[in-house]
Each structure stands twice: as C-alpha cells, then as structure tokens.
C-alpha positions as CSV (number, residue, x, y, z in Angstrom):
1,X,-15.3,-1.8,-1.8
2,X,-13.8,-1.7,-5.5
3,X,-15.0,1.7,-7.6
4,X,-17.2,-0.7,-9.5
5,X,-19.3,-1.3,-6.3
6,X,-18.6,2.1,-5.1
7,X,-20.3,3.4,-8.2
8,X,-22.9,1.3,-8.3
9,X,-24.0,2.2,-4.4
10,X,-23.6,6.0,-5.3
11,X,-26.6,5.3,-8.2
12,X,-28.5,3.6,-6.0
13,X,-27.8,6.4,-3.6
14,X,-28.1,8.8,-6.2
15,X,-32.0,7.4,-7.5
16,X,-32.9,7.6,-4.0
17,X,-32.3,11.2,-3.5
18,X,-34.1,11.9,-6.5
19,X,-37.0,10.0,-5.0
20,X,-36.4,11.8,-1.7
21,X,-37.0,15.2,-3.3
22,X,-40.4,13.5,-5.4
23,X,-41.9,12.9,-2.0
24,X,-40.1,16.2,-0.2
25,X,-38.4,14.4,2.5
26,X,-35.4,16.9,2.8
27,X,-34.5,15.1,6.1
28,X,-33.8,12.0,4.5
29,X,-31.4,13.9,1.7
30,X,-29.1,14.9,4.0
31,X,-28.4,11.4,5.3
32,X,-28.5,10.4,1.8
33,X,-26.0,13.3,0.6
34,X,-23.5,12.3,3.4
35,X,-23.3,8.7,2.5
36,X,-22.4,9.6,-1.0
37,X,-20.1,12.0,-0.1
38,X,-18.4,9.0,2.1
39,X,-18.6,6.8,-0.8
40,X,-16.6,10.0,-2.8
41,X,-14.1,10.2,0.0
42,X,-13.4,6.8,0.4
43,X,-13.1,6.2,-3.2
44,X,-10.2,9.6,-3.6
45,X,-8.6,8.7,0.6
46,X,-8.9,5.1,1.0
47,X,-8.7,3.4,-2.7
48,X,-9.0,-0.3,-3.2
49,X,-6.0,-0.6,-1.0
50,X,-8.0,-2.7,1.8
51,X,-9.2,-5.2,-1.2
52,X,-5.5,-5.4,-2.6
53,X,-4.0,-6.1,0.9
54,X,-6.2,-9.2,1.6
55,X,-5.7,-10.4,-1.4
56,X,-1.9,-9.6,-0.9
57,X,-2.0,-11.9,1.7
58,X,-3.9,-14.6,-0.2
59,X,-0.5,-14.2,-2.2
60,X,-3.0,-13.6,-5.3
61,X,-0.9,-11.5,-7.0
62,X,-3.1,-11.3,-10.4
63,X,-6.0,-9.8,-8.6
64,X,-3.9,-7.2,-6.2
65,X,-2.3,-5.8,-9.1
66,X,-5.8,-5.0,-10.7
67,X,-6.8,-3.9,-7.8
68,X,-4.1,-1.6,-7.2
69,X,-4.5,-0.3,-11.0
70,X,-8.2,1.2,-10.2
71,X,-5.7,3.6,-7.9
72,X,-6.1,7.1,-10.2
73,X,-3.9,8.8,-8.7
74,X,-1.9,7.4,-5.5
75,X,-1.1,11.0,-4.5
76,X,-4.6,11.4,-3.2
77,X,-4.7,8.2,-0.7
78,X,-4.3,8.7,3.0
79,X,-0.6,7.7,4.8
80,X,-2.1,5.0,6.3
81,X,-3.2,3.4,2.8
82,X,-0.4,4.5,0.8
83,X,2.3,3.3,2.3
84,X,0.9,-0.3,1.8
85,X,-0.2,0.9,-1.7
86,X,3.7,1.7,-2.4
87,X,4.9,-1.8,-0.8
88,X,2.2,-3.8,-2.5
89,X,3.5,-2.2,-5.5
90,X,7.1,-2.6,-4.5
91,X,6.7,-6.4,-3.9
92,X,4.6,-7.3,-7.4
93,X,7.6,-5.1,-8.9
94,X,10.2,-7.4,-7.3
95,X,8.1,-10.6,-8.4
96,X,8.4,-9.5,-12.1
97,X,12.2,-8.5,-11.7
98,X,11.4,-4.8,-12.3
99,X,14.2,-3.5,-9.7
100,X,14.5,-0.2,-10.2
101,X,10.4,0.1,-10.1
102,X,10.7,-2.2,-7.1
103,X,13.2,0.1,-5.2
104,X,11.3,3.7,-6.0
105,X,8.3,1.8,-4.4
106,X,10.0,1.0,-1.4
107,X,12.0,4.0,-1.0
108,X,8.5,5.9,-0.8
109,X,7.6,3.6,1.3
110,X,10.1,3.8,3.9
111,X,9.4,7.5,4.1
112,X,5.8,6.8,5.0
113,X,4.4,6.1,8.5
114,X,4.2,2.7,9.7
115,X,2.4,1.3,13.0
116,X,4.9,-1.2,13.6
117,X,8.3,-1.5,13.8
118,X,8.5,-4.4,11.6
119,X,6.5,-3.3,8.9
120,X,9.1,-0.6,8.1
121,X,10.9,-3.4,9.1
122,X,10.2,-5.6,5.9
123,X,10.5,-2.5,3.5
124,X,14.2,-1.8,4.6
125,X,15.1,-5.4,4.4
126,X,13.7,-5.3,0.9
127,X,15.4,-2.3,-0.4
128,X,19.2,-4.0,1.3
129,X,18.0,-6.9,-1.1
130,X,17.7,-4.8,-4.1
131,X,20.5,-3.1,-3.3
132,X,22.3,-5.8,-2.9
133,X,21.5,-7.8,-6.0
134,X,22.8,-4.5,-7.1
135,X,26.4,-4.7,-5.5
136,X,26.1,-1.5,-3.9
137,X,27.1,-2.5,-0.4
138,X,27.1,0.9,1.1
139,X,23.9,1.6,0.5
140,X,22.7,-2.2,2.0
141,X,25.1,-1.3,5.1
142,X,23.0,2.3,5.3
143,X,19.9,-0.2,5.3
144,X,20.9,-2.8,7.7
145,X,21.4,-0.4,10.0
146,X,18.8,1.8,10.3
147,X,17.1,-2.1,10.3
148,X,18.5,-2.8,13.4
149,X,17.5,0.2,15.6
150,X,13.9,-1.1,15.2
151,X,12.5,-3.5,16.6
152,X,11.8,-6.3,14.1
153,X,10.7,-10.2,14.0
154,X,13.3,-12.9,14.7
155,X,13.0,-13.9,10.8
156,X,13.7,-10.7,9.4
157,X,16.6,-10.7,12.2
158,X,17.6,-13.6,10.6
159,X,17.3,-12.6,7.3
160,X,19.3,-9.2,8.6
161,X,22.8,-11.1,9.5
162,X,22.6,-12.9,6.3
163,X,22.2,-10.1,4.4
164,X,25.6,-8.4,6.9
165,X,27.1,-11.5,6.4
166,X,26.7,-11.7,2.8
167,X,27.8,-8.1,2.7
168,X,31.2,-8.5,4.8
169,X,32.1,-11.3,2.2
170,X,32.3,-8.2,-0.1
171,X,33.8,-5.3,1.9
C-alpha cells in the first residue's frame, strides 16, 4: 500500500473510531486502534518498498523511483526491506550514470542481510562493475572473490569470469 492509500485507510479507520465511541462500543476500538497502529508501523517498517519491487521487476523504472521517494527516512525500514530499498536505488542510480550514488547504494547493500546467496550475489557483481568502469582492479578482485564463495546463478557466474577476465587483461 502507497502512504496515499495508507492515509486514506487510517481516516477511514480513524471516522470509525469516532463512531465507535458515539455508540460506546469500546470492544470494537481496540480492534480498530490496532489496525491503525499496523497501518503506522507498516508505513515507518515496511515503506513502499513491496510496490517499488514489483514494479522493479516490470522494469518500470519511472514509477519505482516515486515510489521509493515516499521513503521519509530509509533508516527506519526493516533489514528485510531495506536492503532492496538500497539496491533498487543502487540500480536506478546506475541507469542514470550516477556511479558514485550507485556504489554507496550497493555498498549498504551488501552489508545488509539477504535470503539468498545470489541476491548478494547480484549486488557484489554490481559494485565489481562500478569498480571497474572505475579502473580500480583491486577493489573488483576484492569483489569477485567474495562473489565466488557464494553460491550464485550460472549467468552471474558467467558474468563473474568476464569481469576476472577483463580484469587480468589489466593486472
């Protein structure tokens, strides 16, 4: 849910309550109170993250950057949500040729937790890219390497030895 529709369920929540206390049903309140205090803690914990990843994957860039831009304050999210929060943002960076943005957002982003192997995966191959396009090959040899020790897709083991091999040319 985008804070638009979270605000509008919290009036509706909100009018309710008020309507609640008319008629005296204090029962009814305190199922009322918790949802809204869900709605509040989704809004500060989860963020619009969810919205922003589908439409990641839609590869509608427009709308997950807006969507990622009703984030307040990216501090506040959960480590399940922010670390897609901070390669979301690290990607859109890389699409507008922002590197140095691009590479914060995937540094913070590698420090986070990650389910999978090969989600971390994809942030480490990213940051050897930067680095690269960068020319500093000790830091994309740092990388590749802690790369390899997970367990990652055959594409981004591919993408891996090109990167080494594209690296050793240098070295």
């Amino acid at each position: 849910m985008n804070t638009r529709g979270r605000l509008v369920a919290a009036g509706i929540i909100f009018v309710f309550i008020v309507y609640a206390i008319v008629v005296q049903q204090y029962n009814i309140i305190v199922y009322l109170a918790g949802a809204l205090a869900y709605l509040l803690w989704s809004h500060l914990r989860e963020g619009t993250v969810y919205l922003a990843t589908q439409a990641f994957h839609r590869q509608d860039y427009e709308n997950t950057k807006k969507l990622l831009a009703e984030i307040d304050n990216p501090d506040r999210l959960r480590k399940g949500r922010r670390n897609f929060y901070e390669f979301m943002m690290g990607n859109i960076a890389l699409k507008e040729e922002r590197f140095d943005e691009a590479e914060y957002h995937f540094q913070l982003a590698s420090r986070l937790p990650w389910r999978k192997d090969y989600e971390k995966g994809m942030v480490l191959v990213n940051l050897a890219n930067i680095n690269l396009r960068k020319k500093d090959y000790e830091r994309v040899v740092g990388y590749l390497d802690v790369a390899e020790k997970l367990k990652l897709t055959a594409r981004q083991e591919s993408i891996v030895e090109k990167i080494r091999t594209e690296v050793n040319k240098h070295i």
